[in-house]
ROGU-337786 format. One record per residue (C-alpha): residue number from 1; residue in one letter; y, z, x. Coordinates in steps of 0.001 Angstrom, whole numbers, always signed. Last residue first. Layout:
<r vexfi="NUM" guro="A" Y="Y" Z="Z" X="X"/>
...
//
This chain:
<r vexfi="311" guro="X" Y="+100079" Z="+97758" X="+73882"/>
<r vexfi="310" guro="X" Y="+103023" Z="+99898" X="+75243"/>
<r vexfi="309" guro="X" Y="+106167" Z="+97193" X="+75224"/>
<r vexfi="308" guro="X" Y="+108626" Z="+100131" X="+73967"/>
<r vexfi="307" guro="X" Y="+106609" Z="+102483" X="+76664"/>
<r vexfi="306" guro="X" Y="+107575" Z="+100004" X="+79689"/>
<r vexfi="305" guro="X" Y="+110976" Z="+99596" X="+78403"/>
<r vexfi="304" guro="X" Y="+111722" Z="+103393" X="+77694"/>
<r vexfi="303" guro="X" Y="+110740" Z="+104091" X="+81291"/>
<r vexfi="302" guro="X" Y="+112797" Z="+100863" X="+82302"/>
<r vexfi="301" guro="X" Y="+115913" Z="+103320" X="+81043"/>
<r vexfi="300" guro="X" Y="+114652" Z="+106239" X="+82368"/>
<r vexfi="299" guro="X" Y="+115270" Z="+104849" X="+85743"/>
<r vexfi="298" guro="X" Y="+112487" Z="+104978" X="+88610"/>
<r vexfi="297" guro="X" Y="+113543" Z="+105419" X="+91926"/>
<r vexfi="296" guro="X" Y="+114186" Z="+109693" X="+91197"/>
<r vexfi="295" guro="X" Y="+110593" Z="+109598" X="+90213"/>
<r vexfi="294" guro="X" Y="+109352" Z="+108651" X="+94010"/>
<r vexfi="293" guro="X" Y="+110821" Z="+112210" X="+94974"/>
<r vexfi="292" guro="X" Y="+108626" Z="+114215" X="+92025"/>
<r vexfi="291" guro="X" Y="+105455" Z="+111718" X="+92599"/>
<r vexfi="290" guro="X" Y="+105272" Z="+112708" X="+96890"/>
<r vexfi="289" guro="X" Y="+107718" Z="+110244" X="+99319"/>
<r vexfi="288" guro="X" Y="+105785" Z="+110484" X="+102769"/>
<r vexfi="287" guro="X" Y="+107109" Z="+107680" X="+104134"/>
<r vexfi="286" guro="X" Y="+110542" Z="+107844" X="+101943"/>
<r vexfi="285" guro="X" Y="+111749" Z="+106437" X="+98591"/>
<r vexfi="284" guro="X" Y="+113401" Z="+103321" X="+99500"/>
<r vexfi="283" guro="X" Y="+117006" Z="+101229" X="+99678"/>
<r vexfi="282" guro="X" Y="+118914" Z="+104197" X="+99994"/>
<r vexfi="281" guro="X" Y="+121416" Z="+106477" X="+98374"/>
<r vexfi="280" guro="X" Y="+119160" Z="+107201" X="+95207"/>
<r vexfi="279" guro="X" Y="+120730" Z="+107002" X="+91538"/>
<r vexfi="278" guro="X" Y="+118276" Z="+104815" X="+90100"/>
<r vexfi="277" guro="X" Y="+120146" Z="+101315" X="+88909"/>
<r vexfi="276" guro="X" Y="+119378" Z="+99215" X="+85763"/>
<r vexfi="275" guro="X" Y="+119687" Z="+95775" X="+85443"/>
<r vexfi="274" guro="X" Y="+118345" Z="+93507" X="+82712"/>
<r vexfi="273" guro="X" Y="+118490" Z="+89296" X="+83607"/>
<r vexfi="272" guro="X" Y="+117029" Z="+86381" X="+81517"/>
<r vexfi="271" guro="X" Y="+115288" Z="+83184" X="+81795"/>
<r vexfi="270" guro="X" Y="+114786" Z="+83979" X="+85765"/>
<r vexfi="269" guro="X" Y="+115749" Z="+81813" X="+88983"/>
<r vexfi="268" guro="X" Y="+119557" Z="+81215" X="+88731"/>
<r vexfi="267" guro="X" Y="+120452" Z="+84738" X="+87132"/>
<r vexfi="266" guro="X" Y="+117955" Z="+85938" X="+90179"/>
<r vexfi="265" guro="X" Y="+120449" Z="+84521" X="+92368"/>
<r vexfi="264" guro="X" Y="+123555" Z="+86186" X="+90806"/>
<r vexfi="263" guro="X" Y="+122313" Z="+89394" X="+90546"/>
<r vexfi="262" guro="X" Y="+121218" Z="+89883" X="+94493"/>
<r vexfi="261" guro="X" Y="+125072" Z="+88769" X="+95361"/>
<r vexfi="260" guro="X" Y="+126030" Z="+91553" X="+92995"/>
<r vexfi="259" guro="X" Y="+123845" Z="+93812" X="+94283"/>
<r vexfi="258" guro="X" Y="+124860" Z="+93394" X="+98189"/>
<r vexfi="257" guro="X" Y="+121225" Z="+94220" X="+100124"/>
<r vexfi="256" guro="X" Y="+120107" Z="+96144" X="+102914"/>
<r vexfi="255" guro="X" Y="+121539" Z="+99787" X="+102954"/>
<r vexfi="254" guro="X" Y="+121369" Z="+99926" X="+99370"/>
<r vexfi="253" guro="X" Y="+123470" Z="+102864" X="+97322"/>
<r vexfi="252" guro="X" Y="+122537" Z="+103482" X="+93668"/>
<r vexfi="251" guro="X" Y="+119109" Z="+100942" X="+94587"/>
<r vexfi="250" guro="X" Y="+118439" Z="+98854" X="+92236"/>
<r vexfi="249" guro="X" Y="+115983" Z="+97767" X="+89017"/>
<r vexfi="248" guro="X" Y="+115812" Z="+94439" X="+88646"/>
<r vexfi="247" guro="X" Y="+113973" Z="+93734" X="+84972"/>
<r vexfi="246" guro="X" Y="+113391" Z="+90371" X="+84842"/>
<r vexfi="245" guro="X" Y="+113038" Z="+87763" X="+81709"/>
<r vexfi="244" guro="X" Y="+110671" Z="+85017" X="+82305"/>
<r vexfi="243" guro="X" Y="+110707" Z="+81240" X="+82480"/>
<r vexfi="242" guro="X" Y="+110471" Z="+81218" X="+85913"/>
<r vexfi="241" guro="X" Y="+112921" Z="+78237" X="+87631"/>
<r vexfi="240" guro="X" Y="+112654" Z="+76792" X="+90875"/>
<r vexfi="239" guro="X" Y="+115088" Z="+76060" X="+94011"/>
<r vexfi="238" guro="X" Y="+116174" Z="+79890" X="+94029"/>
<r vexfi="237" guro="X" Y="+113458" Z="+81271" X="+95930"/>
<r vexfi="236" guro="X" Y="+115196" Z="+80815" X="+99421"/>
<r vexfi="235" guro="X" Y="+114368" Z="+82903" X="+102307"/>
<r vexfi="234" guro="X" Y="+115719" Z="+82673" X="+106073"/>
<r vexfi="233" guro="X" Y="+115936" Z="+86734" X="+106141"/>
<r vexfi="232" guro="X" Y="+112630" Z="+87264" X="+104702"/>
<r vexfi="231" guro="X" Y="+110355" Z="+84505" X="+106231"/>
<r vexfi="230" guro="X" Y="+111718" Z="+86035" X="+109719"/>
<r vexfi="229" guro="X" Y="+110674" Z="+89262" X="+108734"/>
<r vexfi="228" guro="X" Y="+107322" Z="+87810" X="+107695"/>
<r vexfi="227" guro="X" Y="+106648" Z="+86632" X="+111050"/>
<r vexfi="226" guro="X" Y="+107947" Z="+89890" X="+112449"/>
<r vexfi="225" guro="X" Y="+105503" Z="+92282" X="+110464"/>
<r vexfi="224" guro="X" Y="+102725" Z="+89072" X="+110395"/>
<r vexfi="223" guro="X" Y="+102640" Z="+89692" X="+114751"/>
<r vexfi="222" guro="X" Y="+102419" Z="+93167" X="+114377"/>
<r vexfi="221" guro="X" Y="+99532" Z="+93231" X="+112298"/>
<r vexfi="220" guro="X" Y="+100401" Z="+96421" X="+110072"/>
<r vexfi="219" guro="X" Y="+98325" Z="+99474" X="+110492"/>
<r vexfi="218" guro="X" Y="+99953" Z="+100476" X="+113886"/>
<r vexfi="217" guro="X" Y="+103314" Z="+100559" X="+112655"/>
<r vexfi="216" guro="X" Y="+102345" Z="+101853" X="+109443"/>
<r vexfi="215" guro="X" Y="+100455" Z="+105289" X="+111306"/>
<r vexfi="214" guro="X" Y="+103277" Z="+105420" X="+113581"/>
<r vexfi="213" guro="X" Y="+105810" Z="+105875" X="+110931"/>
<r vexfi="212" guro="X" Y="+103726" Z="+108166" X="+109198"/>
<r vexfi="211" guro="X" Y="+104274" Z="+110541" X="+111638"/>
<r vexfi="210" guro="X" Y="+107608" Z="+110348" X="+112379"/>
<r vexfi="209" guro="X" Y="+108145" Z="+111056" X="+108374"/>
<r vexfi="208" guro="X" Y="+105946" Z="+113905" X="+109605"/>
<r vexfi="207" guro="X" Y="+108058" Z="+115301" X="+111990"/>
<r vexfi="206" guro="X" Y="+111249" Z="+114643" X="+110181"/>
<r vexfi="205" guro="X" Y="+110067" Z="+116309" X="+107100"/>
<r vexfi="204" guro="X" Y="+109635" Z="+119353" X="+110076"/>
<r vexfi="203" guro="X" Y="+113021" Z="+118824" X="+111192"/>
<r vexfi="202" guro="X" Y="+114909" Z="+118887" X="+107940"/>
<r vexfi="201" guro="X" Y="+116267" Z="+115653" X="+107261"/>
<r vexfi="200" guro="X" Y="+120322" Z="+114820" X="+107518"/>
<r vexfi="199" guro="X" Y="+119956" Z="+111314" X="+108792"/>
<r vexfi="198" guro="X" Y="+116210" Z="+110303" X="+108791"/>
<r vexfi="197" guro="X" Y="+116034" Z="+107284" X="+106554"/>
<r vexfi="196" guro="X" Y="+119975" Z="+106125" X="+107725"/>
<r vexfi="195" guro="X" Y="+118827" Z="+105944" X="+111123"/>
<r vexfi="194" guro="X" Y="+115837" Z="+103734" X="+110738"/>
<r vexfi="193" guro="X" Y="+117802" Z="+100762" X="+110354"/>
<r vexfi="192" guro="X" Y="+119914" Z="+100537" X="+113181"/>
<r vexfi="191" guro="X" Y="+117603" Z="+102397" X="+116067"/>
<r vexfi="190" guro="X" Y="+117921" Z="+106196" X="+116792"/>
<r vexfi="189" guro="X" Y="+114339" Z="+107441" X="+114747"/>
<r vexfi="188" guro="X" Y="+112497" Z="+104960" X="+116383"/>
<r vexfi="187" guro="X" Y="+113540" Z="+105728" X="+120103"/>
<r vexfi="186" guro="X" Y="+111674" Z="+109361" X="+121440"/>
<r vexfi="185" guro="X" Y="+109199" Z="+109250" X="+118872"/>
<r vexfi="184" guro="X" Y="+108292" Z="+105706" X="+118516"/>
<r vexfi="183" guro="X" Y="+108163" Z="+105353" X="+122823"/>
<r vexfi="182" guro="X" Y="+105550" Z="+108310" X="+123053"/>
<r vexfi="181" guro="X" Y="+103586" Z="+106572" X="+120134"/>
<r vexfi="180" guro="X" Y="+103522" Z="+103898" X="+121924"/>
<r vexfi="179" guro="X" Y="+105078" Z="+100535" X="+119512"/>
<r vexfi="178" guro="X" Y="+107593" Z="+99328" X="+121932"/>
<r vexfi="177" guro="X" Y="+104978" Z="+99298" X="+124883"/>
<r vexfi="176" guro="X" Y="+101217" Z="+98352" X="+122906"/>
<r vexfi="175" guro="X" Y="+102206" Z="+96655" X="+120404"/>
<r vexfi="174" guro="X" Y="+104701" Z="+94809" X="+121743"/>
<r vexfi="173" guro="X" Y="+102338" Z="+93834" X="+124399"/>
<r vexfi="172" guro="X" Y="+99701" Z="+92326" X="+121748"/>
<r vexfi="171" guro="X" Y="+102394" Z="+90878" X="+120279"/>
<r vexfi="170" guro="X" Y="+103830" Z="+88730" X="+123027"/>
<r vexfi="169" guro="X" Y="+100557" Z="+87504" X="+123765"/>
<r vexfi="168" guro="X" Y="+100903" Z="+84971" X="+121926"/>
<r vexfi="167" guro="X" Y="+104435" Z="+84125" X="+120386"/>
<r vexfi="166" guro="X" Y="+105276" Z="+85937" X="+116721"/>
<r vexfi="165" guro="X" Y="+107706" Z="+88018" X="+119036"/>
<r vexfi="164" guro="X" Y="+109688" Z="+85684" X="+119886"/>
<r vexfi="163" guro="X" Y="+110162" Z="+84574" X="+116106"/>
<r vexfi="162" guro="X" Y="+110687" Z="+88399" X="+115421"/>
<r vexfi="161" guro="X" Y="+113588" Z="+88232" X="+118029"/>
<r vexfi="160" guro="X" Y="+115335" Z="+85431" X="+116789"/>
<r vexfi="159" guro="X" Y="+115290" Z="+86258" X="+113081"/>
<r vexfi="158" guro="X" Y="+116875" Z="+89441" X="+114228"/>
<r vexfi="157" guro="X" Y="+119521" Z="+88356" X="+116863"/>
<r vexfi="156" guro="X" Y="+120190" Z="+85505" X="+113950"/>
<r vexfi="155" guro="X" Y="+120835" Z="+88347" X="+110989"/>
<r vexfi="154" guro="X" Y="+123146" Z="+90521" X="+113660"/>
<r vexfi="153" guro="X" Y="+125295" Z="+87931" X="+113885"/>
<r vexfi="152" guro="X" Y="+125552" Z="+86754" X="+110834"/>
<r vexfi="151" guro="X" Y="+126446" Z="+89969" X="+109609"/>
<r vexfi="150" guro="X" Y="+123921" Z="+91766" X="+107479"/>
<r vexfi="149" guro="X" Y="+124190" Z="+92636" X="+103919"/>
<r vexfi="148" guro="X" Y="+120955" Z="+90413" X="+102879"/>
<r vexfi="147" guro="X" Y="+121255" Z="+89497" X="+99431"/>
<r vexfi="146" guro="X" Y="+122170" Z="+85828" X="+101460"/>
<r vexfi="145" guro="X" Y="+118381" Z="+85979" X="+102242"/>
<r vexfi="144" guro="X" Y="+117239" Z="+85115" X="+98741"/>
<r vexfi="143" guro="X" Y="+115373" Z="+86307" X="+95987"/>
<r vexfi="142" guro="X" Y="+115944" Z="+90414" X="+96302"/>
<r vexfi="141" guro="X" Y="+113864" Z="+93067" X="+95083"/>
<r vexfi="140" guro="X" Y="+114937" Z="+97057" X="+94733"/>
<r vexfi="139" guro="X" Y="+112142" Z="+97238" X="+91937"/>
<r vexfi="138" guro="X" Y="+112240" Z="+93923" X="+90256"/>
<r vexfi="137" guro="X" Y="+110188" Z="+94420" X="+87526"/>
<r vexfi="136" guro="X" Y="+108480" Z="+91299" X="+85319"/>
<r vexfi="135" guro="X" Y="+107369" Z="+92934" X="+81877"/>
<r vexfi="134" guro="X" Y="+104254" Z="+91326" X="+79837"/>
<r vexfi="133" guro="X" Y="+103162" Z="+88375" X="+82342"/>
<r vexfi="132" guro="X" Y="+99928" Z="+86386" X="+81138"/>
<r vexfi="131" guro="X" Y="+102113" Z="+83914" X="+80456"/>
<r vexfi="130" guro="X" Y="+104030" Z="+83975" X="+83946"/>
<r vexfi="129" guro="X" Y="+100076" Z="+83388" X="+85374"/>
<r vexfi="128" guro="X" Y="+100630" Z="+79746" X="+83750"/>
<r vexfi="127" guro="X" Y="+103412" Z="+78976" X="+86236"/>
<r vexfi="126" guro="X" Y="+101067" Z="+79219" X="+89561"/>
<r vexfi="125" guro="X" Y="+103680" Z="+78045" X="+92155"/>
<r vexfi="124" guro="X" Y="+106597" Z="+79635" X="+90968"/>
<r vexfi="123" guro="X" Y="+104724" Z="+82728" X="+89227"/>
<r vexfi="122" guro="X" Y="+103516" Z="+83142" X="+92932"/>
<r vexfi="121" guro="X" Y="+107065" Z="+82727" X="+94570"/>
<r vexfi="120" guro="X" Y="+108261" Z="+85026" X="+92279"/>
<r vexfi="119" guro="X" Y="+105829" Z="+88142" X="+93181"/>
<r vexfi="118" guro="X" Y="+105372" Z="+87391" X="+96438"/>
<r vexfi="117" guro="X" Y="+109754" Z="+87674" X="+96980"/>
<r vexfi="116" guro="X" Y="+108836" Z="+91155" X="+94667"/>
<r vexfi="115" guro="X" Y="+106430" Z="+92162" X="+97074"/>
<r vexfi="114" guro="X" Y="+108958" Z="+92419" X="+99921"/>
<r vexfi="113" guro="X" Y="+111529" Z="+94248" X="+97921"/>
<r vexfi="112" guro="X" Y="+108501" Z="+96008" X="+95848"/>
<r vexfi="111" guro="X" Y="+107339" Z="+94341" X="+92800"/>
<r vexfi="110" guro="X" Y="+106170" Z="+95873" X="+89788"/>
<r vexfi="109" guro="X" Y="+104277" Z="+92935" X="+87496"/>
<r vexfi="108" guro="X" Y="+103314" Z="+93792" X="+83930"/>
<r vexfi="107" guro="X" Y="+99261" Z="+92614" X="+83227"/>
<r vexfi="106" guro="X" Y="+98233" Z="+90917" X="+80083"/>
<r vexfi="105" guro="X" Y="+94425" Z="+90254" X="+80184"/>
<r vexfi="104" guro="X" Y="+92056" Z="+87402" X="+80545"/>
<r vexfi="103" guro="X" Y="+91336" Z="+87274" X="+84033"/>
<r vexfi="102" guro="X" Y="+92858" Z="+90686" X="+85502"/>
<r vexfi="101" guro="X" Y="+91556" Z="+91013" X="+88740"/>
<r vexfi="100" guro="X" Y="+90123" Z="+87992" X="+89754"/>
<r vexfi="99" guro="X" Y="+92609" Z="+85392" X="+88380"/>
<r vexfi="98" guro="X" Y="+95718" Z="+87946" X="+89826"/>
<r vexfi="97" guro="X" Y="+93762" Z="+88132" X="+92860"/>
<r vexfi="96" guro="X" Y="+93945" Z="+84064" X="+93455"/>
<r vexfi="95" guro="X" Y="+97632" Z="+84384" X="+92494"/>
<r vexfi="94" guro="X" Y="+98552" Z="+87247" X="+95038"/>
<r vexfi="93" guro="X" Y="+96363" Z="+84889" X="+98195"/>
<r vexfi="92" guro="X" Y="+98542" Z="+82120" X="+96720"/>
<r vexfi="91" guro="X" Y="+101684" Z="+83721" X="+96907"/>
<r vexfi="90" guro="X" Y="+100777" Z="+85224" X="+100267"/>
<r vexfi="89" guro="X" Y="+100132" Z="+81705" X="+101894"/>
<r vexfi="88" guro="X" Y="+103248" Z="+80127" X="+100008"/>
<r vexfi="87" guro="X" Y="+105616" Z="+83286" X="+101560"/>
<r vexfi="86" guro="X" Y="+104271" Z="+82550" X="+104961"/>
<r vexfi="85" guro="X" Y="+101014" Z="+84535" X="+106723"/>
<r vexfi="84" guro="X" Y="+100136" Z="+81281" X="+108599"/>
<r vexfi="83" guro="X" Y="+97368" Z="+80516" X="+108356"/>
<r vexfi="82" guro="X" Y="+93433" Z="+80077" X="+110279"/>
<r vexfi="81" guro="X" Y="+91733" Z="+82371" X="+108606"/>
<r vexfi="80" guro="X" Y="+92507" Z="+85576" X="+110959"/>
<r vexfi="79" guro="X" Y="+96109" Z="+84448" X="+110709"/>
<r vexfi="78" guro="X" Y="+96033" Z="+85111" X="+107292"/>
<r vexfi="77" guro="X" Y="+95736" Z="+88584" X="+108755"/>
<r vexfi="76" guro="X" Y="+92849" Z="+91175" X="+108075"/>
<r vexfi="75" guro="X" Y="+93790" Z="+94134" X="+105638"/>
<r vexfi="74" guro="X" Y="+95065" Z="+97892" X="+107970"/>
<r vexfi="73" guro="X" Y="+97945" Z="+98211" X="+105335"/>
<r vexfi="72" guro="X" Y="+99598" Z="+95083" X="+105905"/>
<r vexfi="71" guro="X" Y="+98283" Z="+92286" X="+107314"/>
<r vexfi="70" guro="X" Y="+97127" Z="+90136" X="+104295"/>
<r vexfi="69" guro="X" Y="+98561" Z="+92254" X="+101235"/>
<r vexfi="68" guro="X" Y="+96872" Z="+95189" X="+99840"/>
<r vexfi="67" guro="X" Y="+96486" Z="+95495" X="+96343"/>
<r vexfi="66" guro="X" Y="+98142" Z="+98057" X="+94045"/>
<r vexfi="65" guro="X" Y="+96300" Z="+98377" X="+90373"/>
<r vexfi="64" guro="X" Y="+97689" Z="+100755" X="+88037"/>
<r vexfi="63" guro="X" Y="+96092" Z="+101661" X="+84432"/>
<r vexfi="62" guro="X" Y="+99051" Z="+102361" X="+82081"/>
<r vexfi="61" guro="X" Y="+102131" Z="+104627" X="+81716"/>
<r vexfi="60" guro="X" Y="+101882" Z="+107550" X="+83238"/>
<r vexfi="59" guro="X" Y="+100296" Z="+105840" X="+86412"/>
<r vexfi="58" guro="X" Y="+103823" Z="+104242" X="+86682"/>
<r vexfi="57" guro="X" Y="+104824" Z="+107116" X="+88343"/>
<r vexfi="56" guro="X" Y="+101944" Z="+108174" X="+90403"/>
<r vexfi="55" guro="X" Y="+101502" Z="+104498" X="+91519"/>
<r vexfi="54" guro="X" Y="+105403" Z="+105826" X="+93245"/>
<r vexfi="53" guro="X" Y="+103483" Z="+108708" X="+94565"/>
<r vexfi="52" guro="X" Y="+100641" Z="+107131" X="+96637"/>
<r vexfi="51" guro="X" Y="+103387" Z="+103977" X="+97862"/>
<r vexfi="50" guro="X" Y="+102952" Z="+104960" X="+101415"/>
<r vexfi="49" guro="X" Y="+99117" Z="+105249" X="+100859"/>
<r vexfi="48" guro="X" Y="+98624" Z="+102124" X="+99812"/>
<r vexfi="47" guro="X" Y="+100366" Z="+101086" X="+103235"/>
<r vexfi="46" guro="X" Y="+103725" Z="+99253" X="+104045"/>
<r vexfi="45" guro="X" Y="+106191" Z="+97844" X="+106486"/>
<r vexfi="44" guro="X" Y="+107286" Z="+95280" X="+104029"/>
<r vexfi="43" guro="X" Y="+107072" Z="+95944" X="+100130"/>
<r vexfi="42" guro="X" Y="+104207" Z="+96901" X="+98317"/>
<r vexfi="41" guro="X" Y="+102999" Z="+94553" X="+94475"/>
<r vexfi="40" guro="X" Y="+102158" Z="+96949" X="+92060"/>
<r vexfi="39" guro="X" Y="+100122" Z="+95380" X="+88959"/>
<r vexfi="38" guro="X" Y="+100428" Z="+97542" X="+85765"/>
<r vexfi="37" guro="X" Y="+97606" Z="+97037" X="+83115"/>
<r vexfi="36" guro="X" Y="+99024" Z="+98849" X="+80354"/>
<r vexfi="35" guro="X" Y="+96990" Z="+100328" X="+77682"/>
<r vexfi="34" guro="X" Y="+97614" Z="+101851" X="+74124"/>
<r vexfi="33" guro="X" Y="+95935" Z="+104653" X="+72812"/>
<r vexfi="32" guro="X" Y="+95795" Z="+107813" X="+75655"/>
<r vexfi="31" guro="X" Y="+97069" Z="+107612" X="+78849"/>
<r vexfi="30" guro="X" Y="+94911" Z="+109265" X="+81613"/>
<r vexfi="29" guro="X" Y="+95386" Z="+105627" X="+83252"/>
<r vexfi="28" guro="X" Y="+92946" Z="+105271" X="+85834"/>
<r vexfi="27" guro="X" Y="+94088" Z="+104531" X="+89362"/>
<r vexfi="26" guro="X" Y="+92931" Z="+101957" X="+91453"/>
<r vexfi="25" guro="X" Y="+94158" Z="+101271" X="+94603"/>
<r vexfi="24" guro="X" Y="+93017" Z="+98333" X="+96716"/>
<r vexfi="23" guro="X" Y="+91537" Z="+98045" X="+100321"/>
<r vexfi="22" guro="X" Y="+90764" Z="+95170" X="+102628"/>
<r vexfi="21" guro="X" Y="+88782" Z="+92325" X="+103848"/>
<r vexfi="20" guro="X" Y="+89807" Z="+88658" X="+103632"/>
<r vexfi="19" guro="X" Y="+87513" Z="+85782" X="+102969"/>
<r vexfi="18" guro="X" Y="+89761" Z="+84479" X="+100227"/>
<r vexfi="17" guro="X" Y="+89242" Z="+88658" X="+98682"/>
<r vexfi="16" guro="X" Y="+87116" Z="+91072" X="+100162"/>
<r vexfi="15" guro="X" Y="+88764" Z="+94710" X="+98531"/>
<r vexfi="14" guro="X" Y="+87344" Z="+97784" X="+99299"/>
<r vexfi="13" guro="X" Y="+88389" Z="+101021" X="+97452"/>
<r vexfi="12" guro="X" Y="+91137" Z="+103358" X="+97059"/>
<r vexfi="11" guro="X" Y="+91286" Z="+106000" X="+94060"/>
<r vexfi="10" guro="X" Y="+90056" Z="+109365" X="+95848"/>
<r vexfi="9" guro="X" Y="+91524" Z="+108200" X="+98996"/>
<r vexfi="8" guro="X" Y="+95174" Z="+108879" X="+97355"/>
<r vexfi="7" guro="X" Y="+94855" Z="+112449" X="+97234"/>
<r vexfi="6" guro="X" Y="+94711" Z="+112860" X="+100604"/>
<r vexfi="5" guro="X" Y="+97255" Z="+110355" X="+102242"/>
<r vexfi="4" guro="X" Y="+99323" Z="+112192" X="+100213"/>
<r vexfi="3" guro="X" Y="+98783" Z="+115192" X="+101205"/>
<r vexfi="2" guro="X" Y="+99186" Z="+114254" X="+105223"/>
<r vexfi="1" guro="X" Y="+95867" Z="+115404" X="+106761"/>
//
């Protein structure tokens, strides 16, 4: 069994939540004095288990709480209820667990590219959960689909394709031809965006990077992956304000997004704007990223942030 997939199961438990079921991750803080409730919101293509070391992290520093999202992570689909899994449909699923989880309490939002678009668009429609909101992080998030680096081109072929495939039965076949295991192994590795995550690895990180690339591919609904996809690269969270500060931490070199573009539209959203950058060359710690690798995406800088605001 994959270490981290391991250690994590000690801390993940059910979650049932708008009729959903899932998991959550809930890890302790061995702090002592002071408490942080720190809310960890995954990015696309994920699992609780992806993310074991970067809760690690932040574990340091307060009690951590990472959810699953609907479709992601082996959690039922909003389509399962009858919705669509759009960015309103996951802000409001985020905002109803926000109420259940934390009530009364002060709570410091991480989110995760993906997460962080949740994130805003929840404190967008549910403006008196920003109160309750101690530090807002942007780690390697975005606000609008012009962050994207993409051509034009190559943005359409992509928002065209996951529409297709967001078309009954067309999922279920995807599944079960692009998404083989036999297929993954022999193709995944070669197409545009996986390249850059196993350029240069040794061959046995590459086997099990491999690995847990099957296990997310067939965790996540297939048809929410592209749906969301398509919500991600036609995005706009720009047309209302949050009247909090954010803390975008980014990538030293990201494959996805142009920083200064990324800047300028969270200027527009946010009452205020700190950036900090980790020194990484790529948009995400790896699949199998253990506490030591997930460190290197989190500057000392917010480290002194998150302690300075230490209840």
């Amino acid at each position: 069994m994959e270490p981290n997939i391991e250690a994590a199961a000690k801390f993940i438990m059910p979650l049932n939540i708008n009729g959903l079921e899932g998991r959550m991750l809930y890890l302790p803080s061995k702090k002592r004095g002071p408490q942080r409730e720190i809310l960890i919101l995954y990015g696309h293509h994920s699992t609780l288990e992806r993310w074991w070391g970067f809760a690690q992290c932040f574990g340091r520093h307060g009690t951590v709480t990472m959810p699953d999202l609907p479709g992601f992570g082996g959690m039922e689909s909003l389509y399962q209820i009858g919705k669509k899994p759009d960015l309103d449909a996951m802000a409001d699923y985020m905002a109803s667990f926000v109420k259940w989880r934390y009530k009364r309490k002060r709570f410091t939002i991480i989110g995760l590219s993906f997460g962080f678009l949740v994130a805003t668009r929840m404190l967008q429609r549910y403006p008196e959960l920003a109160k309750k909101v101690d530090i807002l992080v942007s780690a390697v998030g975005f606000s609008h689909y012009d962050d994207f680096i993409f051509t034009k081109t190559r943005r359409r072929l992509y928002i065209a394709g996951s529409k297709l495939i967001t078309i009954r039965p067309l999922p279920t076949i995807f599944r079960y031809t692009a998404l083989d295991p036999w297929v993954l192994r022999k193709a995944y590795a070669k197409t545009f965006n996986a390249k850059k995550k196993f350029a240069g690895v040794d061959p046995e990180i590459s086997r099990r990077m491999m690995d847990m690339e099957i296990v997310l591919w067939h965790e996540n609904d297939v048809r929410t992956h592209m749906y969301t996809t398509v919500e991600m690269l036609t995005v706009d969270n720009c047309k209302q304000q949050v009247n909090l500060p954010v803390w975008h931490v980014g990538a030293g070199v990201d494959q996805y997004f142009d920083a200064n573009i990324v800047e300028q539209h969270m200027r527009v959203i946010f009452s205020d704007y700190h950036e900090t950058r980790n020194s990484t060359d790529r948009h995400a710690p790896s699949v199998i990223a253990d506490e030591t690798e997930a460190s290197d995406f989190v500057p000392k800088s917010l480290i002194r942030e998150l302690t300075k605001h230490a209840k």
